[in-house]
C-alpha positions as CSV (number, residue, x, y, z in Angstrom):
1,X,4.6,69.6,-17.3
2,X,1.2,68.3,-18.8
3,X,1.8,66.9,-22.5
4,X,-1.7,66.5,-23.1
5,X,-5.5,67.2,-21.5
6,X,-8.7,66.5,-21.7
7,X,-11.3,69.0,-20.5
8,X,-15.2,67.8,-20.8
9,X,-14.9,65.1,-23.9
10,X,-18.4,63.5,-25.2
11,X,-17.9,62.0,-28.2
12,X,-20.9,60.7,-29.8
13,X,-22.6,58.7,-32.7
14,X,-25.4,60.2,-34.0
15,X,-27.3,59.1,-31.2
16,X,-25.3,56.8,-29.2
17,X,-22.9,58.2,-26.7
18,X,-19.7,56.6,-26.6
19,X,-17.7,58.7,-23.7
20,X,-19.3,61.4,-22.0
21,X,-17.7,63.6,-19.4
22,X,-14.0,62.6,-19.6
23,X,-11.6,64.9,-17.9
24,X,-7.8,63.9,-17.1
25,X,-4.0,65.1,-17.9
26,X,-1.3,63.1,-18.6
27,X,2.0,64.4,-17.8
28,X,5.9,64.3,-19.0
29,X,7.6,61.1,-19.0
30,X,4.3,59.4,-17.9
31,X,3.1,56.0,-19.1
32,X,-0.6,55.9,-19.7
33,X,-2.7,52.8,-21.3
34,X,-6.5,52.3,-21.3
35,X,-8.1,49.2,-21.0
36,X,-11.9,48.2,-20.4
37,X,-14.7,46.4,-21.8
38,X,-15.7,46.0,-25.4
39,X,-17.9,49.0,-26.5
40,X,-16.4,51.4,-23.6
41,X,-15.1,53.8,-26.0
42,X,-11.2,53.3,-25.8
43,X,-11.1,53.5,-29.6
44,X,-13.2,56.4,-30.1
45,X,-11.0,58.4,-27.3
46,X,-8.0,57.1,-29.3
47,X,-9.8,58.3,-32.7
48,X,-10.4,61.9,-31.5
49,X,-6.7,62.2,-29.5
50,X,-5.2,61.4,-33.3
51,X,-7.9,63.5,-35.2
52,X,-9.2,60.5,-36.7
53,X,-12.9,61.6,-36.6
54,X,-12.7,63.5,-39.7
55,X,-13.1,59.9,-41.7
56,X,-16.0,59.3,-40.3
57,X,-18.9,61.8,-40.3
58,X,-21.5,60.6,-37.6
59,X,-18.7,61.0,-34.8
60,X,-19.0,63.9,-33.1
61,X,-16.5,65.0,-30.8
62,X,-17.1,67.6,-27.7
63,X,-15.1,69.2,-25.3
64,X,-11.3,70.1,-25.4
65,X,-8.2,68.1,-25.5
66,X,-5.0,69.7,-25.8
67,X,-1.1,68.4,-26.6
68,X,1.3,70.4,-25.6
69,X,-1.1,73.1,-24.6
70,X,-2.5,73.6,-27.9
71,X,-6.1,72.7,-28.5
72,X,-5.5,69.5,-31.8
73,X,-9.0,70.8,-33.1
74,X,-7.2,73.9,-34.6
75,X,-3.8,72.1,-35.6
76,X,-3.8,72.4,-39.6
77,X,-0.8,69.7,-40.2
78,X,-3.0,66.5,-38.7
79,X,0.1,64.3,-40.3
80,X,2.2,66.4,-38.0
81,X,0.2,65.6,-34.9
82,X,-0.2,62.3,-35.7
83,X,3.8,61.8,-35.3
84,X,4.5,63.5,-32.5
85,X,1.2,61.2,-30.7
86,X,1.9,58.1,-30.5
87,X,-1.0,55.3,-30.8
88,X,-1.1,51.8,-31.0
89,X,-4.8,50.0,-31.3
């Protein structure tokens, strides 16, 4: 069973692109870290799994990602979300 997936995800700044293109599922009982350079965007992808974006207003996130096959960009209860997702920076 997928838990969550990501379909098409650009997130940007302004005018800087920080991910572009991302596409992946992560499944049931699967362990799943990210790790890369500085500046690759691991904490912007981390940001718009958790919602986070609303706090700051140049990021701009495209594209779908979905827990539990529900799209996050139409959960009301982010606080909800953000404790069933778990997130370590």
């Amino acid at each position: 069973m997928v838990k969550l997936s990501v379909r098409d995800l650009a997130i940007r700044y302004g005018a800087t692109t920080a991910l572009e293109g991302v596409n992946f599922d992560i499944h049931e009982n699967e362990i799943f870290g990210i790790i890369g350079p500085a500046n690759a965007g691991k904490t912007s992808f981390l940001k718009a799994v958790n919602r986070m974006d609303m706090f700051n207003s140049e990021m701009k996130v495209d594209g779908s990602i979905t827990f539990n096959g529900i799209d996050i960009s139409k959960v009301r209860n982010v606080y909800g979300l953000r404790r069933r997702i778990g997130v370590v920076f």
